[in-house]
C-alpha positions, -999 to 999 in steps of 0.1 A, spaced: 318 113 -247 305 139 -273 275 128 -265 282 143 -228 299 173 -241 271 180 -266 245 185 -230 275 198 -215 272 228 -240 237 228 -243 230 236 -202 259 254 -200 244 281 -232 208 272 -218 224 286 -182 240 320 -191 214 325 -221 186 324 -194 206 345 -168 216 374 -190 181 373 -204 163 372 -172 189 402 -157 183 426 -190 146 421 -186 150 427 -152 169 459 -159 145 467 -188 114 465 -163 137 484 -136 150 516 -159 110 514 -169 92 521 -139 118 544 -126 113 566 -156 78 568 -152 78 573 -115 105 601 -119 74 617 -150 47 608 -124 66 628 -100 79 655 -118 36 663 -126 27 654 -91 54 684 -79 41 707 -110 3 703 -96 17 703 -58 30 740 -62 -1 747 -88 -24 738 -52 2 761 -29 -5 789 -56 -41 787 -57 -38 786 -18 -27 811 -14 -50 834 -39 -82 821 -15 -98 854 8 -122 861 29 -154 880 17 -183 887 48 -177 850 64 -174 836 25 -144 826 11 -136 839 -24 -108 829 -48 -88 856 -68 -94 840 -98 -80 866 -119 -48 857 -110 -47 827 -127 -81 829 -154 -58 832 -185 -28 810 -197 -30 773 -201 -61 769 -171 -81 794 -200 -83 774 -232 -111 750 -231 -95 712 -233 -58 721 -230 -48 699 -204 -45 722 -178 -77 722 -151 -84 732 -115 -111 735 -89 -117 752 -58 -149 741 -35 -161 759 -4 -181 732 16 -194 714 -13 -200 741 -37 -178 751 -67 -167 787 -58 -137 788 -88 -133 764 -119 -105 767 -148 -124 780 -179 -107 749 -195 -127 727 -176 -158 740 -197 -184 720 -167 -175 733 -135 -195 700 -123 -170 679 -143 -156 651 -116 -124 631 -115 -129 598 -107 -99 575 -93 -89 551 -118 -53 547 -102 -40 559 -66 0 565 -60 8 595 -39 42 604 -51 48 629 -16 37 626 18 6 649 27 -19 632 48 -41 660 34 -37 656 0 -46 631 -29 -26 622 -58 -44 598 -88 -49 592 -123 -81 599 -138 -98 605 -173 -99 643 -182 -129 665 -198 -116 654 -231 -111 614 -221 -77 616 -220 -54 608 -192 -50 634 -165 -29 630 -132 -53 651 -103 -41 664 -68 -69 667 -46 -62 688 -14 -79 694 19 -79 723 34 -94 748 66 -88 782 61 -108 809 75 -130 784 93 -143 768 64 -135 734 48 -117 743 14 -111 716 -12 -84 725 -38 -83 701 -71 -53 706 -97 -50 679 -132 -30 685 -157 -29 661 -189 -7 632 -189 -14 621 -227 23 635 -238 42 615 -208 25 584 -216 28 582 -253 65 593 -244 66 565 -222 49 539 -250 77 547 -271 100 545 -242 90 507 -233 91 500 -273 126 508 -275 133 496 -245 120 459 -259 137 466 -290 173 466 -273 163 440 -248 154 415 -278 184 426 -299 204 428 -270 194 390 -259 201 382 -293 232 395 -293 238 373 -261 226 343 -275 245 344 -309 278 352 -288 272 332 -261 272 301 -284 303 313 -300 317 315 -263 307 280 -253 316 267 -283 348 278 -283 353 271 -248 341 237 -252 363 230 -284 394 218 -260 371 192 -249 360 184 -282 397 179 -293 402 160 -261 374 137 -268 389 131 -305 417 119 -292 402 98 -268 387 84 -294 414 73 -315 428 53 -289 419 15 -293 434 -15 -280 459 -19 -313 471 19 -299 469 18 -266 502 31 -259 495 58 -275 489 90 -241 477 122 -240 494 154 -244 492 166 -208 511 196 -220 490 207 -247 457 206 -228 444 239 -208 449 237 -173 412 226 -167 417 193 -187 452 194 -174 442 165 -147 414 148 -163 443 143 -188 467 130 -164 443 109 -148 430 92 -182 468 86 -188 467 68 -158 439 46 -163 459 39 -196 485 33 -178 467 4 -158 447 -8 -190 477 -17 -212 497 -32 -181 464 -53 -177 463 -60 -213 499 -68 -219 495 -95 -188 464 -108 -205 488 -112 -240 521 -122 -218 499 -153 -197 483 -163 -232 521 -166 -250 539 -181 -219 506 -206 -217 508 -218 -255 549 -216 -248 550 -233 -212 522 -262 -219 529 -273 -253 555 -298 -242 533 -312 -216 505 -315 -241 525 -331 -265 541 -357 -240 503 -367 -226 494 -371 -265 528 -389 -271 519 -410 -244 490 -423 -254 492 -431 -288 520 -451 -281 499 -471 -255 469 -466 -281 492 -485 -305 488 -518 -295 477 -539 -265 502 -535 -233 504 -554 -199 494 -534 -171 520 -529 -156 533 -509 -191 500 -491 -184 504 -480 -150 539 -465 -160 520 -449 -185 492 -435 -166 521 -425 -139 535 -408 -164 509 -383 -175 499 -374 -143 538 -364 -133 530 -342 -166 495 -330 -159 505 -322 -120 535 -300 -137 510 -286 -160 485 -277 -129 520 -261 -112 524 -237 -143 487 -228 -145 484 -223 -109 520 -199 -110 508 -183 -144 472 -170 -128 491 -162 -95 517 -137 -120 493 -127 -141 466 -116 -108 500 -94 -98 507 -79 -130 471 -65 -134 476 -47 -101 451 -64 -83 474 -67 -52 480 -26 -39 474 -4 -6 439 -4 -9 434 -41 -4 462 -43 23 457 -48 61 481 -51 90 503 -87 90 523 -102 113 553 -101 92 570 -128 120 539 -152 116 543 -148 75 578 -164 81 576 -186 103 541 -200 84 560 -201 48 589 -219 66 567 -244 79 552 -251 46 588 -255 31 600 -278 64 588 -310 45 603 -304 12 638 -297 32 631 -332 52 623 -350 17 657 -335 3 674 -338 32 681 -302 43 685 -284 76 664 -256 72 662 -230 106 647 -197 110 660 -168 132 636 -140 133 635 -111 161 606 -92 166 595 -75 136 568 -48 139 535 -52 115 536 -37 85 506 -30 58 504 -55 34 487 -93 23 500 -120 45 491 -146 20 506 -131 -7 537 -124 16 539 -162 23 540 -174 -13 570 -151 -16 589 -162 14 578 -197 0 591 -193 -31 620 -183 -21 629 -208 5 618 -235 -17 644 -220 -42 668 -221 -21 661 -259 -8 661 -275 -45 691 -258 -59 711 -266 -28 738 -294 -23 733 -331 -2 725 -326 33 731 -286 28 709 -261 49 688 -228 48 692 -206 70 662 -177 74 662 -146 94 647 -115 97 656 -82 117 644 -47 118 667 -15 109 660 21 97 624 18 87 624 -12 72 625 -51 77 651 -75 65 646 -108 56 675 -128 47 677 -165 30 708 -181 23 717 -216 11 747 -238 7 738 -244 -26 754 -242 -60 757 -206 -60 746 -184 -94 775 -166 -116 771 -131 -121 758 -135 -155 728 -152 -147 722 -132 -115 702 -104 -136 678 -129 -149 664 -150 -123 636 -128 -118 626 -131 -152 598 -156 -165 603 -191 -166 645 -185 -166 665 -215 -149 700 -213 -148 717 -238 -164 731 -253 -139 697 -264 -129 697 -296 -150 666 -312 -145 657 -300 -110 619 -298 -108 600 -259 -106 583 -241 -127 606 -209 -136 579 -191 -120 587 -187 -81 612 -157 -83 589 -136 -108 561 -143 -84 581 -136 -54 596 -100 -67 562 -92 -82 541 -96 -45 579 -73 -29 575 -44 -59 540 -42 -45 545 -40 -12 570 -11 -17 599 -36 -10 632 -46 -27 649 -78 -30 683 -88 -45 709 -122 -46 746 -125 -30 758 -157 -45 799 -171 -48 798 -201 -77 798 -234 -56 794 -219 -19 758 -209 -21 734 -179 -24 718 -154 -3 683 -136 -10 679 -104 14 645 -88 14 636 -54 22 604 -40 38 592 -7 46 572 -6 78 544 25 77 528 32 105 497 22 114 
């Protein structure tokens, strides 16, 4: 389990350490560009009026157009190499060029095109200036006094890029301290959000079979581990009722079988003793298997218990059953006991609807309990079994004119291997009742005992009947 937390933490830190990452890069590439468009512009809007000026200092001369270069000859476009450049051509030829250009024939070449405004008649593009170093160049076309006019502005770029270079260098500095930042605190943040599970898992862990009554805290746990917590206390739940079964059929086995054991062994070192006739030896033989057919009764009853008491019998195994057929069917297997022990045994049942449930675990019940009720009754008694339907629920009755059960004993029936004392020697295994209550509880049902000393006893069995 810390095993599974251990990854748990791990994706979960390799998730969010990847997102933020990936969105601060993002952001980093984002702020980037859009700084350096908004410089690109702000040149390509600079050169854009620099081309309407010029533009407007263009005249006509005797069918020639001339440029008032005067206008504009000194300032930055008059020092050789600043950074500041134009050129003005009149159907090919050069008629004005910025004394800063130094070679009037100078070109700009496109290394990069990205028009920052929309002029179909003008150009906008990086190129390499008289110097070599970057220049952004606006290249206009236009007809003015009937002749094809071609106005070129650049202006040096060199301080918005190293701006920039420093720009995306600080920019990488805070995306790699900011990332981490991230990573150091994420991990602080997973592990602390992970540590209730860590806790959880300790616990978990200290809970072995010699302490597995021990439950979780539902209470302290945060209310994401709230139900994983209640559910593991469940499957504890069903663990130590499984176990303590397992413990209760191994004691009652040693306790229950020890005296057949012993009478088998008895049996035949006595006959081991010496030689016998064989008619000693058939008593003998008779003998142990009366024993090892009781012994096969208390196995049989033990694995039937111990099968309930691990909870293999519940709603998810149950179907629809004829609850009338389960009756009728566990009276007929009784019928020939009652014959043999000379008891009237009748069953009144009216129509009972179907209810969920496991018809052959309902009929050992019944049986049980109508077999009960046949061996502790008087000579020539009867049983009498019926069954109605009332408020939800079906009643199934069973009473005898048997020897009745005082109040003090009435508690313990149910319990393991209890016979009253008034059972003398009657045959049974102490098991029937406990099996029979144990397959009711899990059906949702109920069943308890009327009895008067000496007058007899009556079992009355309650139902509930779902729908379907």
């Amino acid at each position: 389990m810390i095993r599974m937390f251990q990854s748990i933490k791990a994706r979960l830190f390799i998730f969010i350490f990847v997102s933020i990452s990936a969105l601060l890069i993002g952001s980093g590439f984002f702020v980037y560009n859009e700084v350096k468009n908004m410089l690109i512009a702000s040149v390509d809007e600079g050169l854009h009026s620099d081309i309407q000026v010029f533009t407007g200092l263009l005249r006509e001369n005797r069918g020639r157009v001339e440029f008032e270069f005067s206008e504009v000859v000194s300032g930055d476009y008059a020092i050789p190499r600043l950074g500041h450049y134009y050129k003005i051509m009149s159907s090919g030829k050069v008629i004005a060029a910025s004394p800063s250009l130094v070679d009037p024939d100078f070109q700009f070449h496109i290394k990069k095109d990205s028009s920052s405004f929309q002029d179909e008649n003008a150009a906008a593009f990086t190129s390499d200036g008289p110097d070599g170093e970057p220049v952004r160049v606006i290249r206009q076309e236009i007809r003015i006094f009937d002749s094809a006019v071609t106005l070129i502005a650049a202006r040096s770029v060199a301080e918005s890029q190293a701006m920039m270079h420093k720009f995306r260098i600080f920019l990488i500095i805070v995306i790699l301290g900011s990332i981490g930042l991230i990573a150091f605190a994420g991990l602080a943040i997973v592990r602390q959000g992970l540590k209730p599970l860590y806790d959880f898992a300790s616990e978990v862990k200290r809970i072995t079979h010699q302490t597995l009554g021990k439950r979780m805290n539902d209470e302290a746990q945060c209310s994401e581990l709230k139900a994983l917590s209640q559910s593991f206390n469940d499957m504890l739940d069903r663990l130590q009722k499984s176990f303590e079964a397992e413990k209760r059929i191994v004691s009652d086995a040693s306790h229950q079988l020890k005296t057949p054991v012993a009478v088998i062994r008895s049996q035949c070192d006595v006959m081991l003793q010496k030689s016998r006739s064989a008619a000693e030896y058939v008593d003998a033989l008779q003998s142990i298997k009366t024993v090892s057919g009781r012994m096969g009764e208390i196995i049989r009853d033990m694995l039937s218990l111990a099968q309930l008491d691990s909870g293999v019998l519940g709603p998810s195994r149950f179907t629809r059953v004829d609850l009338e057929k389960c009756i009728r069917d566990a009276a007929g297997l009784a019928r020939l006991l009652a014959q043999d022990k000379g008891i009237s045994l009748s069953v009144v049942v009216d129509r009972l609807p179907e209810i969920n449930g496991s018809s052959e675990r309902l009929i050992e019940a019944f049986l049980n309990i109508i077999e009960n009720a046949i061996r502790y009754n008087r000579e020539h008694g009867s049983v009498v079994v019926s069954a109605s339907y009332s408020d939800g629920n079906a009643v199934i009755k069973v009473m005898d004119t048997g020897m009745g059960i005082s109040v003090s004993e009435r508690e313990k029936i149910f319990g393991r291997f209890y016979r009253a004392d008034s059972a003398g020697r009657l045959e049974g295994t102490g098991l029937g009742l406990s099996i029979a209550k144990a397959v009711i509880d899990a059906h949702g049902g109920d069943i308890k005992v009327q009895s008067e000393e000496g007058k007899g006893s009556e079992f009355v069995i309650s139902l509930p009947v779902s729908a379907d």
